[in-house]
C-alpha positions in Angstrom: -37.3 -33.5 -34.1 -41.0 -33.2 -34.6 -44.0 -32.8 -32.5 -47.2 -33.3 -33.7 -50.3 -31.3 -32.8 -53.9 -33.4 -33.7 -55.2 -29.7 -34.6 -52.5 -27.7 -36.0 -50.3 -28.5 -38.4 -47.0 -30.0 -37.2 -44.3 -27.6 -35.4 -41.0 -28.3 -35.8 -38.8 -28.0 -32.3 -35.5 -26.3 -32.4 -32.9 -28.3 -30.8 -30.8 -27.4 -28.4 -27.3 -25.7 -29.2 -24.4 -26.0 -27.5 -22.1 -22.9 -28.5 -25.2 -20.6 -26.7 -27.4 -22.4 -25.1 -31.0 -21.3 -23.3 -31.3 -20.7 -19.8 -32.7 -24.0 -19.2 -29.9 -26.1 -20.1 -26.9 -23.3 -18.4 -28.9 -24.3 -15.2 -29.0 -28.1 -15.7 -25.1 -28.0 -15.9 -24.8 -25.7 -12.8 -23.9 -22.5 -14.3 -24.9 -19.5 -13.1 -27.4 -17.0 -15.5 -28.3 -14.3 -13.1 -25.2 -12.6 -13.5 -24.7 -12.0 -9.8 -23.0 -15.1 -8.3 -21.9 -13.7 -4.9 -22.6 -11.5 -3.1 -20.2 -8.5 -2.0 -19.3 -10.0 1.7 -18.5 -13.7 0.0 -16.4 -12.0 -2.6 -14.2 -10.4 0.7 -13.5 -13.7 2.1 -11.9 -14.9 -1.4 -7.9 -13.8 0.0 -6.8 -12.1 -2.9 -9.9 -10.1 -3.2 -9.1 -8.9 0.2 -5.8 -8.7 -0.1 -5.9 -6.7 -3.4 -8.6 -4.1 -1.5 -6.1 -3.5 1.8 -3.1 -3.3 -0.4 -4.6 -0.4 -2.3 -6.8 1.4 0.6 -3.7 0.7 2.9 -1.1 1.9 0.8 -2.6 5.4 0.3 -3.7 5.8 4.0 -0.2 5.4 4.3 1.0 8.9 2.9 1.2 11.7 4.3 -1.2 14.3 3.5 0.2 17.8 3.0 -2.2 21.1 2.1 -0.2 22.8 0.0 -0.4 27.1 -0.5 0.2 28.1 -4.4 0.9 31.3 -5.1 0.1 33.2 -8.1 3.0 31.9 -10.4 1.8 28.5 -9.8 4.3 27.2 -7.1 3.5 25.1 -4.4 4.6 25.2 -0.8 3.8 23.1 2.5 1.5 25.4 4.5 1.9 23.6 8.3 -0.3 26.2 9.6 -3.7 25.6 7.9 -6.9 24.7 9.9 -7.0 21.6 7.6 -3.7 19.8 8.7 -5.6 18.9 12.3 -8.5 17.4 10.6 -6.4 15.6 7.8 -3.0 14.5 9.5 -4.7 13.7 13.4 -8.4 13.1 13.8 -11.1 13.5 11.3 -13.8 13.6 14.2 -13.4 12.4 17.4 -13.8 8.3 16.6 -12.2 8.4 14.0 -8.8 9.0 12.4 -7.2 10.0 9.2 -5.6 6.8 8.2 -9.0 5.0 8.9 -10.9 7.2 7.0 -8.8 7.7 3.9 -8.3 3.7 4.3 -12.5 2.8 4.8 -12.9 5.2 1.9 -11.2 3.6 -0.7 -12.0 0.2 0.6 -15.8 1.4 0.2 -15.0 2.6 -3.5 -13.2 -1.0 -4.4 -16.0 -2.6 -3.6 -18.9 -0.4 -4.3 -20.3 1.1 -7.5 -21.9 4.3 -6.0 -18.2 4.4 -4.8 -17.0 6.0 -1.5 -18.9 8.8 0.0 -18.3 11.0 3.4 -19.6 13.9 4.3 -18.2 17.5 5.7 -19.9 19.5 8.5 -19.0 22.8 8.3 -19.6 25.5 11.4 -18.8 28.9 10.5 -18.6 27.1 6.7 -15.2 25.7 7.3 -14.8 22.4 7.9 -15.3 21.1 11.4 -15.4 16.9 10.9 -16.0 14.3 8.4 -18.2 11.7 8.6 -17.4 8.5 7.0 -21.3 6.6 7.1 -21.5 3.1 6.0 -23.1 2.4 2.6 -26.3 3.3 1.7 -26.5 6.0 4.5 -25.7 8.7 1.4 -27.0 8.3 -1.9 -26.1 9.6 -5.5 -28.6 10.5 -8.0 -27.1 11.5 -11.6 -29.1 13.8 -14.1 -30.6 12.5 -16.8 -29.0 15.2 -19.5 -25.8 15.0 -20.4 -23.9 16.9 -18.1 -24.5 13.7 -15.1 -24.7 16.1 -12.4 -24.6 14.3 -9.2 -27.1 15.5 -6.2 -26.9 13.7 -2.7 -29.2 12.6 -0.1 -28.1 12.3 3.4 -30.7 10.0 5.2 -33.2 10.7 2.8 -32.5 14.4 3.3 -31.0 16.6 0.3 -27.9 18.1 1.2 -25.3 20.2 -0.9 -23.1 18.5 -3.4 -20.1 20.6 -2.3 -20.8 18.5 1.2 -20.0 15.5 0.1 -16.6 13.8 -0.4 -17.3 11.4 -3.7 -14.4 8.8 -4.7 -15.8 6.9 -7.7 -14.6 4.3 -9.9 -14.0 4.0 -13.7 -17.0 3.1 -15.3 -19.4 4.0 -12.7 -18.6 0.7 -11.4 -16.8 -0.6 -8.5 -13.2 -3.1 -9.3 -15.3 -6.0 -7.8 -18.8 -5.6 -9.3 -16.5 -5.7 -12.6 -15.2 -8.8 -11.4 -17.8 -10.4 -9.6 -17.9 -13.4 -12.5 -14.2 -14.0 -12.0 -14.3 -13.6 -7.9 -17.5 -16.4 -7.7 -15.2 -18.7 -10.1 -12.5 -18.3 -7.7 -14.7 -18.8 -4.1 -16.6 -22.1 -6.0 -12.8 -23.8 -6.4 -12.1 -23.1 -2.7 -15.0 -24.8 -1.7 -14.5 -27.6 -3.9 -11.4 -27.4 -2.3 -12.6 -27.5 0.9 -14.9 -30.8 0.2 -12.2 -32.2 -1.5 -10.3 -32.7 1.3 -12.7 -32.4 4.2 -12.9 -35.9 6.0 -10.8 -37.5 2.5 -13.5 -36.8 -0.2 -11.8 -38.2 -2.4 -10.8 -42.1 -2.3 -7.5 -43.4 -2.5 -8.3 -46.2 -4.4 -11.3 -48.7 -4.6 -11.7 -52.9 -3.8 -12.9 -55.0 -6.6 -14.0 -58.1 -6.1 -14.7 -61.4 -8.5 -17.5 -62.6 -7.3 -20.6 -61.3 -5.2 -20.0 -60.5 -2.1 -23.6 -60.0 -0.8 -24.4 -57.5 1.3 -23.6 -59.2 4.8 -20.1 -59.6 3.1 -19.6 -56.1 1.7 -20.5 -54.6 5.3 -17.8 -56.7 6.7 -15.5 -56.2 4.6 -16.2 -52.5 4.6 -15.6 -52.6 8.7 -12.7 -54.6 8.6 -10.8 -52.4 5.8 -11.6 -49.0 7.5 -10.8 -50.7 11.1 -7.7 -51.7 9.3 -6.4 -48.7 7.6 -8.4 -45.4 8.1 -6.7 -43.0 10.5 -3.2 -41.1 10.8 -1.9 -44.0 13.1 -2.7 -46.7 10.3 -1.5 -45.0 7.7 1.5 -47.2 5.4 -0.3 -50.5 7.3 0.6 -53.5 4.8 -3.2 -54.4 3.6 -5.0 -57.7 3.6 -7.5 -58.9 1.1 -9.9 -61.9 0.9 -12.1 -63.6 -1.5 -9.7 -62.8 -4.7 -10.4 -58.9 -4.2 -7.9 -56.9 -5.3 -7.1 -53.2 -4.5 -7.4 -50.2 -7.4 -5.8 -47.3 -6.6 -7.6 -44.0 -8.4 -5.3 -41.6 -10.3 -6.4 -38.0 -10.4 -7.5 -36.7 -14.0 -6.1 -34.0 -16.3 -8.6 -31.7 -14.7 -7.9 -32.6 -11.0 -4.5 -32.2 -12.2 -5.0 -28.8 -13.2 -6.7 -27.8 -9.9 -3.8 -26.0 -8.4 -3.5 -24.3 -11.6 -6.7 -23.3 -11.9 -6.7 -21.8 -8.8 -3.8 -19.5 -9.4 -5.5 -18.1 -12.7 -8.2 -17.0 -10.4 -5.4 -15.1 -8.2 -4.5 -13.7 -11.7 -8.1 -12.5 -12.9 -8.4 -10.3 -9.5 -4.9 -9.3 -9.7 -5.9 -7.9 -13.7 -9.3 -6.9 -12.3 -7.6 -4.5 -9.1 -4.8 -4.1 -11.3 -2.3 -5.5 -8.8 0.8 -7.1 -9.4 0.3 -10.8 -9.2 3.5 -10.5 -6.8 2.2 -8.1 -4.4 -1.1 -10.8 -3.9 1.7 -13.3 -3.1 1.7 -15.2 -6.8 5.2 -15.7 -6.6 5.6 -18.4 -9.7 7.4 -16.1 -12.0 8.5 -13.5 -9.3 12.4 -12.5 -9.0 13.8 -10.1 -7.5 14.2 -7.4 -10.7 10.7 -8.2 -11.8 9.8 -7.3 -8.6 11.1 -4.2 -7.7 9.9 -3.5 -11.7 6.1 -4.7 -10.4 6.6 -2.4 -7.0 7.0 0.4 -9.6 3.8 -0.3 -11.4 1.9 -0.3 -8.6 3.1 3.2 -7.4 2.5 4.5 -11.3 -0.2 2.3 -12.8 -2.6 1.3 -9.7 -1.7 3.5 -6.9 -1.1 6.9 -8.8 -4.8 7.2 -10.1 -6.8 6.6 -7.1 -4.2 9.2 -5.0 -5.1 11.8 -8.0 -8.9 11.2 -7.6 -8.6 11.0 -3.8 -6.8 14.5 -4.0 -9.4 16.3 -6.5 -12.5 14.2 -4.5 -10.9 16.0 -1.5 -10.2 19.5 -2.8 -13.3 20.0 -4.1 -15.2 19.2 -1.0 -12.8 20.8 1.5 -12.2 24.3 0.0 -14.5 27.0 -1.6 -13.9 27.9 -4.8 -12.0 31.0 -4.1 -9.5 29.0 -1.9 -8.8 26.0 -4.3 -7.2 28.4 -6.5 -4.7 28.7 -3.5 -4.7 25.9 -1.7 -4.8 22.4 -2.8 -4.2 19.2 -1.1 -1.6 16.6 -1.6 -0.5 13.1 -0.8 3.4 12.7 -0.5 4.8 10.1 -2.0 8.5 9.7 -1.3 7.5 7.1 1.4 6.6 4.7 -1.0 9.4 5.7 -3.6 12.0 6.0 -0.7 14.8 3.9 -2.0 17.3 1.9 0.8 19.9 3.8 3.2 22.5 3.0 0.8 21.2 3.8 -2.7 19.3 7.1 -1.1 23.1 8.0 0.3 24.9 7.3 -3.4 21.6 9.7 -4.9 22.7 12.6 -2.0 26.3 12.1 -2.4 25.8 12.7 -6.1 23.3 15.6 -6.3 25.1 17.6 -4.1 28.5 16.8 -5.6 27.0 18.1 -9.1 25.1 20.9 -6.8 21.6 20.5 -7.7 20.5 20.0 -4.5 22.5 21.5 -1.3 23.4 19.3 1.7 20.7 21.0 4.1 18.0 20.2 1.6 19.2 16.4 1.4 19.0 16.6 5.4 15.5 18.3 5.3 14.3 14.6 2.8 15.4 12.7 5.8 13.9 14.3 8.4 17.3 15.9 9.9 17.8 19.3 11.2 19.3 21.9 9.0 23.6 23.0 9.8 25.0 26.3 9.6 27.0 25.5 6.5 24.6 23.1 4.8 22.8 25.8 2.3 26.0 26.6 -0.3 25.7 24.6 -3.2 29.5 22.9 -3.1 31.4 20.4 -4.2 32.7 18.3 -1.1 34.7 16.0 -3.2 36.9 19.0 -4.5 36.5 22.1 -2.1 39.0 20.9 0.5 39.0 24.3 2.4 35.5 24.2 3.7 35.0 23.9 7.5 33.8 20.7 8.7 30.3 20.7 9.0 28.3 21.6 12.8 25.8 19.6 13.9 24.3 23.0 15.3 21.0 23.9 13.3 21.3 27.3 11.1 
């Protein structure tokens, strides 16, 4: 195509194509080119999004959380009598509790890319409280060499990095900014959704006629058809025609077709962007129960695992000084999530202590039960027939 110009020579026009087109023709066909289709409080209301955010910040406020004493060979013990287990296992100030905070915290990572930030008043410099504050409220600046040294600002006010409890994501970006594209694609089919079926958006069928009604004709028949048949107490109503009109029923296309489809591949693009099990967001097409209890494991290892290791060094470093984190560390027990049933957890006992690696007192202590006089030797029950029966007495 050509345009010509009376004082300049001619200039040829580009036309338009279709494997990367402009701006102008992306918003003529509705699609987005900001890059930002929703915003962070839409993307919530999408269920798996929120679903795949509380099963991860709900799943590690779970746990216990243990501080654990190391001494100089590198083994670890529970210490029950540190300062810390108050603020960490009851109340970490006084309108707020542990589980909520280690729970907001996450939550506030997922979803934002200066991740999830608290901060740690100290009186006496040992830690008194911890404050979650909603976003914004502390800010991250990184240096520009290469070492990205984070400083913090607290209201506008500097405060000290060792302060500040930081949780970030990979990438310096938040699970959902990643997958903002895929999240908006997901909301925009529940709304279609929505209009879909809001008041019958779609027609079940249409009335063609022969010859022209007029429009004192099409009104009528328009009233008498809906007196007719619209409504749950008309519905299966035989249907009367006049005039040689004929009724058309519509069939849905291959892409209305493909709607419930399409909506599960958007429950599969947050489940890869959380890294979720498509199970554990109730996608249960190709669930059985071995796959399953093999996606349960994954989480624990794959999506769990890494935020409870960052979680535990983001906690560390704020909580102890750096002569006590070579002594003290903190740590997130696990066995509640990899607890097995009653009767596979009583085969495992029964068969660690028959091959004596673990003792029958130390089985007891894993379930919570007090200690017996005669639980510490490392025996055989199955073979050593001349051993007292067991007290219930504690040692």
């Amino acid at each position: 195509m050509v345009f010509w110009n009376r004082s300049k020579k001619p200039i040829e026009a580009k036309s338009a194509d279709l494997t990367s087109p402009e701006d102008w023709l992306k918003e003529a066909f509705g699609i987005s080119v900001s890059g930002n289709t929703i915003t962070d409080q839409d993307a919530l209301t999408v269920p798996a999004v929120s679903s795949a955010i509380r099963l991860i910040s709900e799943a590690a406020a779970s746990l216990k959380i243990e501080i654990v004493a190391i001494d100089e060979e590198g083994n670890e013990a529970v210490d029950k009598t540190h300062s810390l287990n108050s603020l960490l296992s009851g109340n970490v100030n006084d309108w707020t509790d542990s589980f909520s905070f280690i729970r907001d915290l996450i939550s506030q990572a997922l979803q934002n890319d200066a991740g999830g930030l608290a901060w740690v008043n100290r009186v006496d410099g040992k830690p008194a409280e911890i404050i979650h504050y909603t976003s914004g409220n502390i800010t991250v600046e990184y240096a520009t060499t290469g070492t990205r040294e984070p400083s913090y600002k607290l209201a506008n006010r500097p405060v000290p990095s060792s302060d500040v409890i930081h949780l970030k994501s990979p990438f310096s970006k938040s699970p959902l900014s990643l997958a903002k594209e895929a999240i908006a694609t997901a909301k925009q089919m529940e709304r279609h959704a929505g209009s879909l079926f809001k008041n019958g958006a779609r027609p079940g069928g249409v009335i063609e006629s022969p010859g022209k009604l007029g429009e004192a004709g099409f009104k009528a028949m328009k009233a008498a058809w809906r007196a007719a048949h619209e409504g749950a107490d008309n519905a299966g109503k035989t249907a009367f025609l006049w005039d040689g009109a004929t009724f058309k029923p519509l069939a849905m296309n291959s892409t209305d077709a493909q709607f419930l489809e399409n909506r599960k591949f958007g429950i599969m693009e947050v489940a890869r962007a959380f890294r979720v099990p498509p199970a554990m967001l109730y996608e249960l097409d190709r669930a059985t129960w071995s796959n399953s209890e093999q996606q349960g494991r994954e989480f624990l290892v794959y999506t769990l695992e890494p935020w409870l290791r960052a979680l535990e060094g983001a906690l560390s470093r704020a909580l102890f000084n750096d002569s006590e984190r070579g002594m003290w560390s903190i740590r997130f027990e696990r066995d509640d999530l990899t607890r097995a049933d009653l009767g596979s957890r009583a085969v495992a006992y029964s068969s660690l202590i028959a091959s004596r690696v673990l003792n029958p007192n130390e089985a007891r202590q894993w379930e919570g039960l007090p200690a017996y006089a005669e639980g510490n030797a490392f025996v055989n029950p199955n073979i050593d027939t001349n051993k007292p029966e067991p007290s219930d007495g504690a040692e």
